[in-house]
C-alpha positions, 0 to 999 in steps of 0.5 A: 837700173841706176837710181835718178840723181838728187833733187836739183834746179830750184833751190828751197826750204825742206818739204818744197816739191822739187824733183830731180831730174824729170828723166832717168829711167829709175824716177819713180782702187778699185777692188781688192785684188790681192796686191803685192810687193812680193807676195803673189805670183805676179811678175814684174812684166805686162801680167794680166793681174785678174779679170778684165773690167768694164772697157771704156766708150772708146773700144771698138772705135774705128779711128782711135787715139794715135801717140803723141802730143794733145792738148787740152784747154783749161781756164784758157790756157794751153794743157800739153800732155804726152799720149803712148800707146802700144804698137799692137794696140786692139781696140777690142781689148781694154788696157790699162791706163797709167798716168806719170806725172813729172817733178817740179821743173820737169815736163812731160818730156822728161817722163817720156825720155825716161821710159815713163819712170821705167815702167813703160819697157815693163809694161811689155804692151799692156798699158796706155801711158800718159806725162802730162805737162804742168804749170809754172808757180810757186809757194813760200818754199819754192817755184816752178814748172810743176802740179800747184793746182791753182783754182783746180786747174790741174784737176780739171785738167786730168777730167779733161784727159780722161773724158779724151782718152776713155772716148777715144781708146779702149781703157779698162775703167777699172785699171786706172793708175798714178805714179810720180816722183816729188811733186808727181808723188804729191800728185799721186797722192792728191788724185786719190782723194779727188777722183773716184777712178784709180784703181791704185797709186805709186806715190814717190817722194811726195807728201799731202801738205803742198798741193790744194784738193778736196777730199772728195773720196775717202774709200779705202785705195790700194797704195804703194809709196815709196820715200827716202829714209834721209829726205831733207828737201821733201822731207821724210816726216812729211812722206810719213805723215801722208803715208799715215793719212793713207793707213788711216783712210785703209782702216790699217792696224799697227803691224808690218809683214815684210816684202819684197823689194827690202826694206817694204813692208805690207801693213796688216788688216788693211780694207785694201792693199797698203805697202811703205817702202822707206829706203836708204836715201835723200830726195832721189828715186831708188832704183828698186822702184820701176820693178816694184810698182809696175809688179804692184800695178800689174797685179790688179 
């Protein structure tokens, strides 16, 4: 699978969370659970990964949520967000429930165009999917559509998706996921630290230094990110310095294991499951990125 093009659209300085194009199908917790890049036997398709966990107020529900558009209101304005969920889907089964968020100037649209970053014909059914849309603004660097969570209102707004989708379908509450190119990667990387519930995030391309959050939970998180050896627009010293953050939070020592996809490594005496996969690249998604998350996500 081809990787997504460079960053483009608005143009700005070197760290601003632009994203390339939001479609394309290679646009890139709780518990320890052995993860991996590589080093279970878990697959890359829909895999268990473990025993179910506690199901959500929503199984069992007679008249469940349907895929499509919902909205919510957040501060008086209008929050569009892309619910899929699986043809087969049983309501007396607890899924998992991952969130794809887009990059600055994208929409959800463009996630669900693009397979929810190619994770979703991974999934094999396994998964509820969530693209939400994000707001116009802008900072010193760069502006539009994207996750600047002014006042916090992108952060209540995904409170507001989950309290929806965990009352209205059947969610393993304990199999929540986050994963998101550029600005998605900064949002990935924010939720971890402002919600208790992802079980573990697949950031890409994204740093810790432009969207505003609380550092409310700083139990060790299951993470797998992902960055561009040659990033130039968010750049790489900005991936790593939130990388760092992550193996700070995760207890991590010094020393690297290799896995697979190269060039990822696993990092060692970690309190939970921490891989960096820099690859050869600019500000665009890899196309080892789809496979690797899904099977890291997959295996919890």
């Amino acid at each position: 699978m081809a990787s997504g093009g460079t960053a483009g659209g608005t143009a700005g300085t070197s760290g601003a969370p632009a994203g390339g194009s939001p479609a394309g199908g290679a646009d890139g917790g709780k518990g320890g659970a052995a993860a991996g890049a590589g080093g279970s036997s878990a697959g890359a398709g829909g895999g268990s990964g473990g025993s179910q966990g506690k199901g959500s107020p929503g199984c069992g529900s007679a008249s469940p949520l349907k895929s499509g558009n919902f909205t919510e209101m957040i501060d008086g304005a209008s929050r569009k967000y892309v619910l899929d969920v699986p043809s087969g889907y049983d309501a007396s089964k607890p899924y998992r429930l991952v969130f794809v968020w887009h990059p600055l100037g994208g929409n959800a649209d463009g996630i669900v165009s693009g397979g929810y970053n190619g994770l979703k014909s991974l999934a094999n059914g396994s998964a509820i999917f969530v693209a939400p849309d994000g707001m116009q603004g802008s900072n010193q660097e760069a502006s539009g559509n994207g996750w600047w969570n002014t006042n916090g209102r992108d952060m209540k707004f995904l409170q507001a998706m989950l309290d929806k989708i965990q009352a209205g379908l059947c969610i393993d509450q304990e199999r929540i996921f986050s994963t998101g190119f550029s600005f998605g990667g900064m949002m990935s990387y924010a939720v971890g630290y402002e919600f208790d519930v992802f079980r573990a995030i697949a950031p890409c391309s994204g740093d810790m230094q432009v969207i505003p959050r609380e550092d409310k939970y700083t139990r060790p998180l299951p993470i797998m990110a992902f960055h561009g050896n040659n990033d130039t627009f968010v750049t790489t010293a900005r991936g790593r310095a939130a990388r760092d953050k992550y193996l700070a939070r995760n207890q991590c020592g010094t020393q690297t294991q290799p896995v697979m996809p190269s060039p990822c490594v696993e990092y060692q005496g970690c309190s939970a499951p921490t891989f960096w996969c820099e690859f050869s690249g600019g500000h665009n998604t890899w196309s080892e990125q789809p496979q690797a998350i899904w099977k890291f996500f997959s295996q919890f």
